[in-house]
LODO-29559 format. One record per residue (C-alpha): residue in three letters; z, y, x. Coordinates in Angstrom, 1 decimal, m for minus. Layout:
<rs>
   resn       pz       py       px
    ala        Z        Y        X
...
</rs>
This chain:
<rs>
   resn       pz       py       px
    unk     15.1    m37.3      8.4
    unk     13.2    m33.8      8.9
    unk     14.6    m30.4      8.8
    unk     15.6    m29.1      5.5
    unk     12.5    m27.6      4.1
    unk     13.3    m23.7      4.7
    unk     14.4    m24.5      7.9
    unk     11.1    m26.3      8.6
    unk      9.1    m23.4      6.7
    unk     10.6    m20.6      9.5
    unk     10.1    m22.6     12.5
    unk      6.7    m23.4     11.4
    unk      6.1    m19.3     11.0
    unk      7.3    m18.6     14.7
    unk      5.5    m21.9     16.6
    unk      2.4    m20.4     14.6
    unk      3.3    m17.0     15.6
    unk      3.9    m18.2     19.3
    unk      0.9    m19.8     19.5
    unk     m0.8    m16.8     19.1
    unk      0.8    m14.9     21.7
    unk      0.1    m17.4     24.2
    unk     m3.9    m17.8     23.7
    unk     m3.9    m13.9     23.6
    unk     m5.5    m12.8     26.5
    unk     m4.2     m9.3     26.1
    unk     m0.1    m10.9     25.8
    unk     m0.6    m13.7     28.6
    unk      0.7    m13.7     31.8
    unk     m1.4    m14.4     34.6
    unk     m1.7    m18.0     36.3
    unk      1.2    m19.0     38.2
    unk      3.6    m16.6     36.9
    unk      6.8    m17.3     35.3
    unk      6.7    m18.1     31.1
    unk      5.9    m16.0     29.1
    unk      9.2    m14.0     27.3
    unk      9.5    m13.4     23.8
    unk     12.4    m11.3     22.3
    unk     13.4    m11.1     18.8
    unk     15.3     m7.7     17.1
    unk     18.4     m9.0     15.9
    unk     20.7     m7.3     13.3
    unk     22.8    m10.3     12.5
    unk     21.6    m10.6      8.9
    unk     20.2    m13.2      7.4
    unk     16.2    m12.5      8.0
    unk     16.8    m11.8     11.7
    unk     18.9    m14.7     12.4
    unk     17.1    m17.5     10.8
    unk     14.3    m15.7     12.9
    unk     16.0    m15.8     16.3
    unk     17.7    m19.2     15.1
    unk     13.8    m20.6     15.1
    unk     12.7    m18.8     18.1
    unk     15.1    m20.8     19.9
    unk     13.9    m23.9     18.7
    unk     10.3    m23.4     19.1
    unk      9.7    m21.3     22.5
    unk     11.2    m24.1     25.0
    unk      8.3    m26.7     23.3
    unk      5.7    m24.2     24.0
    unk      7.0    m23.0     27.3
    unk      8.1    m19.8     26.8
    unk     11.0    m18.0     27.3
    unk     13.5    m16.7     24.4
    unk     15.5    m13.4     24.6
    unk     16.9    m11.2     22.0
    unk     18.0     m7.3     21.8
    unk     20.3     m5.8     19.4
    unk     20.5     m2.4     18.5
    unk     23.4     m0.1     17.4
    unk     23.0      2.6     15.7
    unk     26.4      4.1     15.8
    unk     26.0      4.7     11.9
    unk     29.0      2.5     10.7
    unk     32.6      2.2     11.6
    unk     33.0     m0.8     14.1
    unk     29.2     m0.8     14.6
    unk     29.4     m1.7     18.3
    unk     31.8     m4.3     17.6
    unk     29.7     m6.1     15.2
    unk     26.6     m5.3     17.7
    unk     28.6     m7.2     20.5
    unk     29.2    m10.4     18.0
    unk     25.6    m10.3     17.0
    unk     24.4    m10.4     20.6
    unk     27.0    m13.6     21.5
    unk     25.9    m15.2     18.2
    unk     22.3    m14.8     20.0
    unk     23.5    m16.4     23.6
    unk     25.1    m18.9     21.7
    unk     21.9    m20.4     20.1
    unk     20.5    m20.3     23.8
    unk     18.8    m17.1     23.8
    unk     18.6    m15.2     27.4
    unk     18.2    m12.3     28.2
    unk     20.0    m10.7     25.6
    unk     20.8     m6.9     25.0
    unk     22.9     m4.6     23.2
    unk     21.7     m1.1     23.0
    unk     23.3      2.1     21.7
    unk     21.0      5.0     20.2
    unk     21.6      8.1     19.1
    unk     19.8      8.8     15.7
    unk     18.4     12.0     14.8
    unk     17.6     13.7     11.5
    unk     13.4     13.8     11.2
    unk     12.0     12.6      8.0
    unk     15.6     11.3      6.8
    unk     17.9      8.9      7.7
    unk     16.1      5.9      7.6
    unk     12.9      6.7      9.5
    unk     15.3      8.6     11.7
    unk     16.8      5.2     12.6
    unk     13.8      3.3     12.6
    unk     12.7      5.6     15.3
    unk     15.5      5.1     17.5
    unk     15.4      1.5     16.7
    unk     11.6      1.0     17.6
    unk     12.2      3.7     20.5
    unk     14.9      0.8     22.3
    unk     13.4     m2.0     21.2
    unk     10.0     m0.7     23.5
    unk     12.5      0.3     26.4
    unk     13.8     m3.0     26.4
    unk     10.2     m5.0     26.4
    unk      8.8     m3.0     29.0
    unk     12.6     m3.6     31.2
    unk     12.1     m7.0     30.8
    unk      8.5     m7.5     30.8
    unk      8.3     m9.3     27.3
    unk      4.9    m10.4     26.2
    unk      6.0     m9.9     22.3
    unk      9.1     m8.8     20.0
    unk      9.3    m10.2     16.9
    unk     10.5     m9.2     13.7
    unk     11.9    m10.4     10.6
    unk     10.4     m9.2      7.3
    unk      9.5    m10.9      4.7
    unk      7.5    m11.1      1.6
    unk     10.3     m9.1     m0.3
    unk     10.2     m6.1      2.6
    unk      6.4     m6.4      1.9
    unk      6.7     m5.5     m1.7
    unk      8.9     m3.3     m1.1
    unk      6.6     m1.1      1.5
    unk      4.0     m1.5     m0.6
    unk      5.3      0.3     m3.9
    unk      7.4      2.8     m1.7
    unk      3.7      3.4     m1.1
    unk      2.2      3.4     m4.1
    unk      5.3      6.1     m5.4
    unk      3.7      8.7     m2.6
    unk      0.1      8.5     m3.9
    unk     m0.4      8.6      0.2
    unk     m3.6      6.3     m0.2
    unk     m5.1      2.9      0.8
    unk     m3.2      2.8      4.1
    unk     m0.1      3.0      2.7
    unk     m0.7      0.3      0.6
    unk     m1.8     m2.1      3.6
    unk      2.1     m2.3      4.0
    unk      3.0     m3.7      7.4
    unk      0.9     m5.4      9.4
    unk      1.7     m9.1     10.6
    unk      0.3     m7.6     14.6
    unk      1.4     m3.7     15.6
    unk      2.4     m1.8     18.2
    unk      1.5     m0.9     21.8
    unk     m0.8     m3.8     22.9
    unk      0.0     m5.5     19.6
    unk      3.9     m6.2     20.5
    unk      5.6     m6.4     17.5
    unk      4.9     m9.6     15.3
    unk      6.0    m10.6     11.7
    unk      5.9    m14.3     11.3
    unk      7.7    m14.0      7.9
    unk      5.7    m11.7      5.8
    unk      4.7    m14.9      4.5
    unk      8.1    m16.5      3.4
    unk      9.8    m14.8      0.6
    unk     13.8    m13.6      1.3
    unk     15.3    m16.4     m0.5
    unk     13.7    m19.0      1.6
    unk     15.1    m17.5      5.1
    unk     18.2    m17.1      3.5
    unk     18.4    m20.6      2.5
    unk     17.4    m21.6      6.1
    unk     20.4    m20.2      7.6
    unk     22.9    m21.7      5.0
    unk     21.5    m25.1      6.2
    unk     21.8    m24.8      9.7
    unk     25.5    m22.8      9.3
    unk     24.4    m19.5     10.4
    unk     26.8    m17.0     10.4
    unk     24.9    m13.8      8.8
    unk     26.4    m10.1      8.5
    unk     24.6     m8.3      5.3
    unk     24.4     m4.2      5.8
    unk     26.3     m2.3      3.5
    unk     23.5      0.0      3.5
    unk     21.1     m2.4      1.8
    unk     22.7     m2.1     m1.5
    unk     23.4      1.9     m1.0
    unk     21.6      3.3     m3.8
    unk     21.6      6.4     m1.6
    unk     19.0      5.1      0.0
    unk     15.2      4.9     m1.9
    unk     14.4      1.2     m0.3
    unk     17.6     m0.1     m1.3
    unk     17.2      1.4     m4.9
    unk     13.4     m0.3     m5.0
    unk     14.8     m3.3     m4.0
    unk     18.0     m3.6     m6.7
    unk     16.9     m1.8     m9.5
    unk     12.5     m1.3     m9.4
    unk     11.7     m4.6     m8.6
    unk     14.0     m6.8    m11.3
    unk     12.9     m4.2    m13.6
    unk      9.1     m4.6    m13.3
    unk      9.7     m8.6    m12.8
    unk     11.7     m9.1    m16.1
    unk      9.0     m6.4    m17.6
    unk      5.7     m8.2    m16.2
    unk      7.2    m11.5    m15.5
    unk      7.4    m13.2    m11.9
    unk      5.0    m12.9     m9.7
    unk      5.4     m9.1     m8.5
    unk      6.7     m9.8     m5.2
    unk      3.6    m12.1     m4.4
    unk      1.0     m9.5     m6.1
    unk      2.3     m7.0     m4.1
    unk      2.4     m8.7     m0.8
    unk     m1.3     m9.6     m1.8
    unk     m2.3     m6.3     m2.8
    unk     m1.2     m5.2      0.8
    unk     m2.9     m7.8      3.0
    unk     m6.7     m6.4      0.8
    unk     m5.7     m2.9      1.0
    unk     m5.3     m3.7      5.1
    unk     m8.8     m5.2      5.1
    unk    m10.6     m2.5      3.1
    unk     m8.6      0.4      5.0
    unk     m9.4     m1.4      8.2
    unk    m13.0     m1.1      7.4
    unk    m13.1      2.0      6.3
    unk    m11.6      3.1      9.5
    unk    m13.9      1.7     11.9
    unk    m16.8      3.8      9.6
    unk    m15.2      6.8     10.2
    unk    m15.2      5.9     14.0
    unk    m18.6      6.0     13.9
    unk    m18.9      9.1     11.7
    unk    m16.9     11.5     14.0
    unk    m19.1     10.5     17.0
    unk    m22.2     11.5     15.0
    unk    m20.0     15.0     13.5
    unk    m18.5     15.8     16.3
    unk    m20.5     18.9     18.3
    unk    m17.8     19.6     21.0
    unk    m18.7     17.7     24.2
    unk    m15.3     16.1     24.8
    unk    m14.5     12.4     23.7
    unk    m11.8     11.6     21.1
    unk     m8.7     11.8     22.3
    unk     m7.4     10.6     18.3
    unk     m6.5      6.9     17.8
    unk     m7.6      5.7     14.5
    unk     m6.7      6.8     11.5
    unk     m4.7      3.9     10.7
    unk     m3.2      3.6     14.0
    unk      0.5      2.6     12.8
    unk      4.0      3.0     13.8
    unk      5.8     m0.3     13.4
    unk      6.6     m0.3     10.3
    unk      9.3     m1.7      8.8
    unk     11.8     m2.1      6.0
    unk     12.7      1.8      6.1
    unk      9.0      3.0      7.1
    unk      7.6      4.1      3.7
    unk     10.6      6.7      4.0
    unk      8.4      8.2      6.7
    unk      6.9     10.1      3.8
    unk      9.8     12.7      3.5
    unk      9.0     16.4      1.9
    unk      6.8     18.1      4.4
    unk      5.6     21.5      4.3
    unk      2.0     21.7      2.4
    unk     m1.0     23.1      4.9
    unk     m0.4     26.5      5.0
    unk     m2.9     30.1      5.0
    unk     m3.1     31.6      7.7
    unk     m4.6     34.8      8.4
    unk     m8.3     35.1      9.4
    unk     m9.2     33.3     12.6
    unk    m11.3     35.3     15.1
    unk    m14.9     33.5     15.2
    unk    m16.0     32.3     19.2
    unk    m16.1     29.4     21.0
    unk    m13.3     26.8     20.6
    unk    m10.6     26.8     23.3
    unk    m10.8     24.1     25.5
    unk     m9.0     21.4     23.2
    unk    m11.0     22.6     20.1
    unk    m12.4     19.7     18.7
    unk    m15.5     21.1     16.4
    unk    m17.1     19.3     13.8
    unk    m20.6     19.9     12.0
    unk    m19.7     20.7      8.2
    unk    m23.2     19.9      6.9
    unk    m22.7     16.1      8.5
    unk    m19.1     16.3      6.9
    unk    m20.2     16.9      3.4
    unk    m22.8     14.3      3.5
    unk    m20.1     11.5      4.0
    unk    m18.2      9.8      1.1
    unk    m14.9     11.3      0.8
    unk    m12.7      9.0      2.1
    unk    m14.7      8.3      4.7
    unk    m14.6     12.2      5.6
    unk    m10.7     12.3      5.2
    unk    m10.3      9.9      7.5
    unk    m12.5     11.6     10.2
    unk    m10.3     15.0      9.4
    unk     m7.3     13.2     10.2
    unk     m8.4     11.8     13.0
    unk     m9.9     15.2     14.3
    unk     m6.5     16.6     14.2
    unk     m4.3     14.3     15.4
    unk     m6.9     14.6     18.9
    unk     m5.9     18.0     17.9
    unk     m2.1     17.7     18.6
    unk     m1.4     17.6     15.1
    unk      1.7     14.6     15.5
    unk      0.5     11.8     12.8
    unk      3.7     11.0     11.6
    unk      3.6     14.7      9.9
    unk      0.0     15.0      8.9
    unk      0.1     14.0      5.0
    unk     m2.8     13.3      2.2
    unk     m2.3     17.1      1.0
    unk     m2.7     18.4      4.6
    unk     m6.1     16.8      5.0
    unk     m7.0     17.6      1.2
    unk     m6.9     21.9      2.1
    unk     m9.0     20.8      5.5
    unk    m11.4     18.9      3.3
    unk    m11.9     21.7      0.6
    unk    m13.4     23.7      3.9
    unk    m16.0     21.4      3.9
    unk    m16.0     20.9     m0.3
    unk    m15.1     24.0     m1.6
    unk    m16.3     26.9      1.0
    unk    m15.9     30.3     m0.5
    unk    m14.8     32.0      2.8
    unk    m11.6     30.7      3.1
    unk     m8.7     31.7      5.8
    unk     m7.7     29.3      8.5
    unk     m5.0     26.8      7.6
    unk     m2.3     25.9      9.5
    unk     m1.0     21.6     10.3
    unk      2.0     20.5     11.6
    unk      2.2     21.0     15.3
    unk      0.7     24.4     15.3
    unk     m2.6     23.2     14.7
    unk     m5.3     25.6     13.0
    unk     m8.3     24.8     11.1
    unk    m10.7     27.1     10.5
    unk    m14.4     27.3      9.4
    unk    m16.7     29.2     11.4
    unk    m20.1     29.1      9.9
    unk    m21.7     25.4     10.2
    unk    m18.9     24.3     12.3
    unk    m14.8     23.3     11.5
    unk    m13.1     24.2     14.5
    unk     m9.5     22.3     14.9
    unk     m7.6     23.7     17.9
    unk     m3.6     24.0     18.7
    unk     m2.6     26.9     18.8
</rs>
């Protein structure tokens, strides 16, 4: 007799997941080395347990080497008492190394991106330290959703909407074999094999907007449009990651050809991507609006100027153009995580709208300024 059917679903997710990483020729190790190590980011609930719980099962088949990292964010009373169970709970299901790391989480763009970027900050220290090959995670389908219409809410545009992707990260590190597999299903999985899960307080806080979206939004639009929102949603993510992909590799091209300053690109694409996760639509937070400044002095661009010919600009389709704006000033120093859809809308109307405007200023100290045929993007 097989495995109960969630539990056969998950593994199936992670030896397909593993399989990956090992004909990778970016994530393999050389010939003759030891196996390749995979960790999985462990909170102890029930999405990152059935996760590690199949990670143990499938990497010894394959050959590879299972490890897991907890983090503690110090939020909670008796957090690094429940971080030290989580990482025995991972030993005993034959996981080694394993980790327990304490951060310190700031305040920048709210609590919940705050603590995703501590999280994300540990779990890289920890891959590099131990020369892991991949980390994965464990969303699902429901997180999907979830990303998606915390998306949707900020009007932020197509990439947004992409959600999370099932490869990010440095080197593609960070892998989602359950965006796939709804939350019911991975829950189910551990209450066949006995898991023992922990479920966050914070995920039913209604302080917090995912957990709001997740309690309240999403029941209302299914008993509204019927079932089937999750799924939609998850879909609408996986096209909206295809057509912003696209979209991204034409504006690649298009700065190269707009571009008049003689050094390269320093930007990474426009969709270049934290990893995201369940808290990363909160990214999003209340951000000061681009700014006027007073008049720029015209003459030549400082060194890091990037320049860009307005006349090629204007000929571009618009969101083909945004995207090239973005990327201009993130090579800029404008920091991505704080360059939002309204900044680039008062850098585009310098190219749509020209009536002799003053410069603007990004996040980052970043000015943008129009000096006759040319935008000119420096830090100041």
């Amino acid at each position: 007799m097989g495995p109960h059917p969630a539990v056969a679903a998950i593994r199936l997710a992670v030896r397909r997941v593993l399989h990956d990483v090992l004909v990778d020729p970016s994530t393999s190790p050389p010939a003759r080395a030891a196996a390749p190590l995979v960790l999985v980011a462990c909170s102890g609930g029930a999405d990152s347990m059935a996760l590690a719980s199949a990670l143990a099962f499938e990497a010894p088949k394959l050959g590879v080497r299972a490890g897991g990292v907890t983090v503690d964010h110090g939020l909670q009373d008796g957090s690094e008492v429940r971080a030290a169970e989580v990482a025995e709970r991972l030993r005993l299901l034959g996981l080694e190394p394993v980790e327990c790391i304490g951060v310190s989480v700031g305040r920048d763009g709210g609590p919940e991106a705050a603590a995703r970027d501590a999280r994300y900050a540990a779990l890289d220290t920890a891959a590099e330290r131990h020369g892991a090959v991949a980390v994965l995670l464990g969303h699902t389908r429901d997180d999907q959703a979830e990303t998606v219409l915390l998306g949707l809410a900020r009007g932020s545009g197509i990439r947004s909407l992409s959600g999370m992707a099932q490869i990010s990260g440095a080197g593609g590190r960070y892998r989602r074999p359950f965006l796939r597999l709804d939350r019911q299903t991975v829950r189910r999985a551990c209450l066949a094999q006995s898991l023992p899960v922990w479920d966050d307080p914070h995920n039913v806080d209604p302080a917090y907007t995912r957990s709001r979206v997740r309690h309240e939004a999403l029941p209302i639009l299914e008993k509204a449009l019927g079932k089937g929102v999750v799924e939609a949603l998850a879909r609408t993510a996986q096209l909206s990651r295809d057509d912003a992909d696209a979209l991204d590799a034409w504006a690649a091209r298009a700065e190269a050809e707009v571009r008049t300053d003689v050094r390269p690109a320093k930007a990474a694409p426009a969709g270049a991507e934290a990893p995201a996760e369940s808290g990363a639509a909160e990214s999003g937070a209340a951000e000061p609006g681009a700014a006027e400044s007073g008049a720029a002095e015209p003459g030549a661009a400082e060194p890091d100027a990037v320049e860009l010919d307005a006349v090629g600009l204007h000929a571009l389709p618009p969101a083909v153009r945004r995207r090239v704006l973005r990327r201009a000033a993130i090579a800029a120093g404008a920091p991505a995580g704080s360059l939002f859809a309204r900044h680039i809308e008062e850098v585009d109307r310098l190219i749509t709208g020209w009536r002799g405007q003053r410069a603007l200023n990004l996040p980052g100290r970043v000015e943008v300024r129009r000096e006759g045929g040319r935008l000119v993007i420096r830090q100041g």
